[in-house]
C-alpha angles and dihedrals in degrees: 000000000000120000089018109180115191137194143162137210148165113277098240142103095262091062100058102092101054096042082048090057090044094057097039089049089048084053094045084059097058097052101266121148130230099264097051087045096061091051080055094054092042085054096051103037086057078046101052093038101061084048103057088033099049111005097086094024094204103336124118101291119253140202134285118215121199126186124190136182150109111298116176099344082310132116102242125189123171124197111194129189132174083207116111130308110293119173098171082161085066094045117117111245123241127275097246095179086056110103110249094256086054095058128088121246108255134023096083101103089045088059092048092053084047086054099037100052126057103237122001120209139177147193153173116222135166097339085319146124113212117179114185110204106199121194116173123243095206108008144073113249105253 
């Protein structure tokens, strides 16, 4: 990975503007405009919260650790937690022809960063979760 910015913090609410402006300012620095880099922002933040909400479910709360940079002409940020399992990129997206009444409560914010960022990927490694969030710098998602 070439330009790799790094940073740590506690996984917790307090910690998600800051990892938000990291992130942005890693992205501006890329060339992105304001308004990717909003859908950036709306990506990450579903993303941080669940994990500071659901990762450690009542233990002592831990650290999140995000990575960004250029990776093969791509925008890369990776977002890594030793909290549970978490697949969201195996996560069934919502029935959106369902009436409101009709749809579960919940799902909804995985299937926005699915359709935000270019490509999606996870992993568990090493007692981690490590979730790689890919937005193209020149292409369309397909």
């Amino acid at each position: 990975m070439q330009q790799r910015s790094h940073r740590i913090w506690p996984a917790r609410l307090e910690s998600l503007y800051d990892a938000l402006s990291f992130v942005s300012s890693c992205a501006r620095s890329q060339g992105f405009g304001p308004e990717r880099i909003g859908e950036i922002e709306i990506a990450l933040e579903e993303v941080l919260v669940n994990i500071f909400k659901y990762a450690y479910e009542g233990k002592e709360k831990e650290e999140v650790e995000i990575s960004c940079g250029e990776d093969d002409g791509n925008f890369m940020i990776e977002i890594a937690d030793s909290g549970i399992p978490f697949n969201m990129v195996a996560a069934t997206d919502p029935d959106l022809t369902a009436g409101i009444e009709e749809r579960p409560i919940g799902g909804l914010g995985i299937f926005f960063v699915k359709q935000l960022m270019s490509e999606v990927r996870y992993r568990r490694e090493g007692g981690r979760n490590r979730l790689t969030l890919v937005v193209f710098k020149n292409r369309e998602k397909v």
